[in-house]
Wavefront OBJ file of the C-alpha trace (Angstrom):
o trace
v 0.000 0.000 0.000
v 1.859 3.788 -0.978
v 0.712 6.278 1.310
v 0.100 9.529 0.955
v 3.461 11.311 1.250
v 4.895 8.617 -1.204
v 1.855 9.252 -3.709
v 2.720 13.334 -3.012
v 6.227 12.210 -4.039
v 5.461 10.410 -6.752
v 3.450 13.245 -8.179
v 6.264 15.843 -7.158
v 8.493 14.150 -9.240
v 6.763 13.225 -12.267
v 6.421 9.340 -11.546
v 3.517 7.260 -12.353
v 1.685 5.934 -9.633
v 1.807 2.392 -8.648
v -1.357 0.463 -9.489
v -0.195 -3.234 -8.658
v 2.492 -5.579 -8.356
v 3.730 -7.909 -10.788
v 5.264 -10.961 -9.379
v 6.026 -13.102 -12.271
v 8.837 -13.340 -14.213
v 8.871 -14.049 -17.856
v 10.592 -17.205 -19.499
v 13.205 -15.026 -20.529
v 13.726 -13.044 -17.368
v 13.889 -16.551 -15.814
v 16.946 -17.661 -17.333
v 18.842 -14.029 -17.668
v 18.477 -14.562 -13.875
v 19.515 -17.891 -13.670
v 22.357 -16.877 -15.444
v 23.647 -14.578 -13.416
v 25.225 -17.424 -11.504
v 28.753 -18.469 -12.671
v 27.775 -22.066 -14.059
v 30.604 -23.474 -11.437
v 28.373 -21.698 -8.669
v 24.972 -23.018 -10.317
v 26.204 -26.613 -9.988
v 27.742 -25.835 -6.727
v 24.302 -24.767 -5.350
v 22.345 -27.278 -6.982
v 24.514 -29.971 -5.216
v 24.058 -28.038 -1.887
v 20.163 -27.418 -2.176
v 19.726 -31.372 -3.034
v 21.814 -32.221 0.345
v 19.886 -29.580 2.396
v 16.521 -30.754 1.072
v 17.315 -34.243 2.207
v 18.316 -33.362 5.573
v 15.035 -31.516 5.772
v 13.313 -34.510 5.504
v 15.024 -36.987 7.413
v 14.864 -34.317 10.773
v 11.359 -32.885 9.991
v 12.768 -29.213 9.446
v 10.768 -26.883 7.446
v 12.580 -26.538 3.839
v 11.695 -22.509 3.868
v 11.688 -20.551 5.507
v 14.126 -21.207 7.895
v 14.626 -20.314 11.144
v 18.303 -19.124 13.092
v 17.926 -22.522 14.912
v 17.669 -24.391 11.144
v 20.732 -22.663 10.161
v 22.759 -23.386 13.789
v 21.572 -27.009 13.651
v 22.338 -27.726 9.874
v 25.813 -26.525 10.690
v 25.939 -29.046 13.300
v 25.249 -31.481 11.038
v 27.403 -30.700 8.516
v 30.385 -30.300 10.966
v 29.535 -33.729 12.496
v 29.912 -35.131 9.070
v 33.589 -33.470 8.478
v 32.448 -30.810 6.115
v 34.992 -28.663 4.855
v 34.414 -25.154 6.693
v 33.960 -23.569 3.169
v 31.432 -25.825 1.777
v 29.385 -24.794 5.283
v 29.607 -21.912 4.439
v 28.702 -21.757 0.757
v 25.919 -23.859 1.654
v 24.710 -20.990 4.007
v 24.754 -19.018 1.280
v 22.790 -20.900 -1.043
v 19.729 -21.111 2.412
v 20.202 -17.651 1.934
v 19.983 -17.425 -1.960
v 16.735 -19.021 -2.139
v 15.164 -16.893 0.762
v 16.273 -14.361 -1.385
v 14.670 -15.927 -4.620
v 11.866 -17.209 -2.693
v 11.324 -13.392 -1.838
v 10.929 -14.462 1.748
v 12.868 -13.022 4.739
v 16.246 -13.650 5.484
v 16.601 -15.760 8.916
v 19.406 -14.748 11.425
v 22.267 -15.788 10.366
v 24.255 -15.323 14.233
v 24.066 -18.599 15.355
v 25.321 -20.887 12.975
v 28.256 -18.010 11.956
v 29.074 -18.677 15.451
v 28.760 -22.906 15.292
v 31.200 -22.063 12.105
v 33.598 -20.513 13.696
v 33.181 -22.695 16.944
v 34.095 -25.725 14.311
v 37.008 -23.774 12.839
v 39.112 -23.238 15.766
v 38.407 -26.927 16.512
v 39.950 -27.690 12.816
v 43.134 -25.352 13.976
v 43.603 -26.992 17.479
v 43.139 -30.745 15.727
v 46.193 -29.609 13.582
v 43.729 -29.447 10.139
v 44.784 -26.940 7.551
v 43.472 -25.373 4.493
v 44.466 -27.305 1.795
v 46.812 -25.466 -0.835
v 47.783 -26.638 -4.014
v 51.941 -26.561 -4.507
v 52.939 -23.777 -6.988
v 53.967 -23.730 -10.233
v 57.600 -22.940 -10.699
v 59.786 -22.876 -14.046
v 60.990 -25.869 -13.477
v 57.632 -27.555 -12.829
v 56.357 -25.833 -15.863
v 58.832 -26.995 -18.121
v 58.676 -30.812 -16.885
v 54.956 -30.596 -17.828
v 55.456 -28.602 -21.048
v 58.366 -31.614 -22.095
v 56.002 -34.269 -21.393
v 54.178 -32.953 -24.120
v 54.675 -33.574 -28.153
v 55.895 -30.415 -29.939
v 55.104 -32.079 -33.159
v 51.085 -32.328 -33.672
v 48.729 -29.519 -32.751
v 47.256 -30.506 -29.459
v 50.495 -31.048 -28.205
v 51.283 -26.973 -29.449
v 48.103 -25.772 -28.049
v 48.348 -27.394 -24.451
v 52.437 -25.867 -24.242
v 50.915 -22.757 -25.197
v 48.045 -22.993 -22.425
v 50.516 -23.744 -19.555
v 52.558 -21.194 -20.389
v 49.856 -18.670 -20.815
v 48.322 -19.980 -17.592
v 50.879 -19.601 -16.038
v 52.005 -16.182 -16.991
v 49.069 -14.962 -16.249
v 48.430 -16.544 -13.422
v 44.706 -17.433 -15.072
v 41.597 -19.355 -13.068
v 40.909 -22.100 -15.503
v 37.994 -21.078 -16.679
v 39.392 -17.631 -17.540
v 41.785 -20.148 -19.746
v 39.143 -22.165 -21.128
v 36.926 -18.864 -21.836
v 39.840 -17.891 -23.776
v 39.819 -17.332 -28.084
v 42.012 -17.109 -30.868
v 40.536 -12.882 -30.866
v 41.235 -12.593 -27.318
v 45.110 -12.022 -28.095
v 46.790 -9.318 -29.539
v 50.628 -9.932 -30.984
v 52.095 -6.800 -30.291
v 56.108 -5.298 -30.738
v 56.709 -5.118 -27.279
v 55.012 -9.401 -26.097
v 51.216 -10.247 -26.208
v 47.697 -9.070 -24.939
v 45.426 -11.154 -23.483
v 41.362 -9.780 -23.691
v 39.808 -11.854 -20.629
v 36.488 -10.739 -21.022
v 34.666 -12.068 -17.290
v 36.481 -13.713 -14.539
v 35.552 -14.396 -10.871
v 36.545 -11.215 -9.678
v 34.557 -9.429 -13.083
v 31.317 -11.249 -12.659
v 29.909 -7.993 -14.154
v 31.790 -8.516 -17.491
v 33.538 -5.352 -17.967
v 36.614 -7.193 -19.085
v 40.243 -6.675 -18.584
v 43.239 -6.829 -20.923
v 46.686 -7.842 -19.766
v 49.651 -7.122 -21.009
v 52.313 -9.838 -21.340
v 55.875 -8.501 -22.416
v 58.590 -10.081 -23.763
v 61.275 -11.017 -21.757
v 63.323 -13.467 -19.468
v 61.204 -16.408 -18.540
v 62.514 -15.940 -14.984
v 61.494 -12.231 -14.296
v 58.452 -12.346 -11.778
v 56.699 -8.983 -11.807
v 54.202 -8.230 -8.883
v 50.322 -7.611 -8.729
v 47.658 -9.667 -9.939
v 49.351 -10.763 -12.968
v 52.569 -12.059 -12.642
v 55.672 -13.661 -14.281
v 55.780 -12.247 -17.503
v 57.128 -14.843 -20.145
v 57.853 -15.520 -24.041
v 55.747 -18.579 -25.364
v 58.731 -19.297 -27.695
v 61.617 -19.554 -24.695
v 59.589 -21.910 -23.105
v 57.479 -23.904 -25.242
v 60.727 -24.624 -27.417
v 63.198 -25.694 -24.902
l 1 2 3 4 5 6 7 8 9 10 11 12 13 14 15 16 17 18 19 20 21 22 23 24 25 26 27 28 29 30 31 32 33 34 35 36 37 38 39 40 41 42 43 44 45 46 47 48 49 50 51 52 53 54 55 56 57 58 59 60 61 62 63 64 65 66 67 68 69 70 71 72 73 74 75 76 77 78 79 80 81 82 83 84 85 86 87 88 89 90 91 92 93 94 95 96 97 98 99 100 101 102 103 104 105 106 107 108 109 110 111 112 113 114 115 116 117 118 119 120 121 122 123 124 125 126 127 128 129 130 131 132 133 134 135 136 137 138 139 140 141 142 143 144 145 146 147 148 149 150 151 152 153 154 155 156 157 158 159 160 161 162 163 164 165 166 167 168 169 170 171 172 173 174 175 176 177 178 179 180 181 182 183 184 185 186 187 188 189 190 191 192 193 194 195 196 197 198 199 200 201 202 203 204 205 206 207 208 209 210 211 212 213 214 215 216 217 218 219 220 221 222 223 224 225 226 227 228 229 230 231 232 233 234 235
């Protein structure tokens, strides 16, 4: 219901008054919304809906909306059942998301953030850790690019992945996103377009410069170790 002062508003400013509310979405606002989700995060929460549905079930807890106590207890469960505590907390998120989607309100989330980071410190005093892949150095590089055949075309294209990847220190999927157009042969190395990313979920896109140079020079920021392909692909 508008009240008067927002109808006086409206007026004052030259918008049209609301008559009603439309709560549908069309077929095609549907899936523009739907994919608005990295496809890595739409699995992801697909996977953790189907697990929280199930426990729903077997303990009699409402599916939504649900309550602070829900939230606390699920990440009981989860910790009980040696969760990692990022997947807890993703799948918090996804509760959330489909409040959200749902258009219902948000339950506290107080509790279980504190169960979470009750279960965390537990994970540090047990001796647990984060696990971290090892880096990639030049010398691991090169034992992977010599493993592969310099003589057929796959073999070409996967050298010049790893070295790419590696240079620009590229999520996979901004690697597998990547296109013939997306680089730029220039005098001074190569340009790399990467049009969305993780940290771009909005698409603006970013291009990175790659110059030529000593395999072995490690710049700093976001992008590092700038690289030929040639000086490492070839030796």
């Amino acid at each position: 219901m508008i009240k008067n002062g927002e109808v006086a508003v409206r007026r004052q400013s030259g918008l049209p008054e609301t008559r009603g509310l439309d709560r549908g979405l069309t077929e095609e606002a549907a899936l523009l919304v739907e994919r608005g989700l990295a496809a890595n995060t739409r699995l992801a929460y697909a996977l953790d809906w189907t697990t929280y549905g199930a426990w729903c079930d077997e303990s009699g807890h409402a599916l939504l909306p649900a309550t602070a106590e829900t939230l606390a207890n699920y990440v009981a469960h989860l910790a009980a059942r040696a969760y990692a505590p990022a997947s807890i907390d993703r799948a918090l998120a996804c509760i959330l998301a489909a409040h959200d989607h749902a258009q219902l309100g948000k339950p506290a989330t107080k509790q279980a953030r504190l169960a979470l980071r009750a279960y965390r410190r537990e994970r540090a005093h047990q001796g647990q850790r984060t696990r971290k892949s090892p880096p990639i150095t030049i010398d691991r590089l090169r034992a992977m690019i010599s493993s592969l055949p310099s003589t057929s075309t796959t073999g070409l294209r996967d050298r010049a992945v790893l070295v790419l990847g590696f240079a620009l220190m590229g999520r996979r999927s901004e690697l597998v996103a990547c296109d013939i157009g997306d680089l730029t042969f220039t005098v001074d190395g190569l340009e790399v377009y990467i049009p969305t990313s993780k940290t771009d979920q909005d698409a603006h896109g970013e291009t990175v410069a790659l110059p030529g140079g000593s395999p072995r020079r490690v710049d700093t920021g976001r992008y590092a170790a700038s690289s030929t392909l040639s000086m490492v692909c070839c030796s």
